[in-house]
C-alpha positions, 0 to 999 in steps of 0.5 A, a space after each residue: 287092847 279092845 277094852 281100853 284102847 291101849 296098844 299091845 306091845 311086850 309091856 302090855 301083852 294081849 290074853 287069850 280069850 281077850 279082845 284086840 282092836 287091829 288096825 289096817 289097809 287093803 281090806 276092800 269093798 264095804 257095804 254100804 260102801 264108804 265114800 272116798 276120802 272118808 271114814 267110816 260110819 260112826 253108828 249103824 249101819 258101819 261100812 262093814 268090809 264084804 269079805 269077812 277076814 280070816 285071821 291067826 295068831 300064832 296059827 291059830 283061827 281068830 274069832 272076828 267080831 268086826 270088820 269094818 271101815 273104821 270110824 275113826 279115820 279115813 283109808 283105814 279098817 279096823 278088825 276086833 278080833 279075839 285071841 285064841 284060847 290055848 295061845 302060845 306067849 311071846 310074840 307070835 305071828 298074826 296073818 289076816 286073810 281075805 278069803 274070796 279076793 286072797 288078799 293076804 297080810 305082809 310076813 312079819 307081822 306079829 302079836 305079843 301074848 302073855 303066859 
């Protein structure tokens, strides 16, 4: 959950309209770019990933609000992102898209939403 930080799991289901932070690898190229073996910027200007990711829930479009080399760690994006309106509950399939490189996030991966 993007307001505090907790993990969405079925105890903790995300709400559409709510914003979540995801956490992931392979997003690519940055600018400025990041160094090797760091993390990201912790104030602007953030290693802002050059391609902005296409990401649905449940089939649907996710606004993304940020897409970056996350600050914290280092070989690790982080996309905040929010949940779409109209969202169907329980767990749903999230899929992240680089649109120019079409770099596409494995099967499996899902999101759980509340009713």
């Amino acid at each position: 959950h993007g307001a505090d930080f907790t993990l969405v799991s079925s105890a903790s289901p995300a709400k559409a309209g709510e914003a979540v932070i995801m956490w992931c690898t392979g997003l690519g190229l940055t600018s400025p770019p990041a160094s090797t073996g760091n993390h990201g910027n912790t104030a602007e200007p953030f290693n802002r990933t050059v391609e902005t990711p296409v990401v649905t829930i449940g089939g649907q479009t996710a606004q993304v609000l940020f897409s970056a080399a996350s600050p914290c760690c280092a070989a690790l994006y982080q996309v905040n992102l929010v949940v779409p309106a109209g969202t169907p509950a329980g767990n749903q399939p999230l899929v992240l898209t680089m649109p120019v490189s079409n770099v596409v996030s494995r099967s499996g991966v899902t999101i759980n939403v509340q009713p």
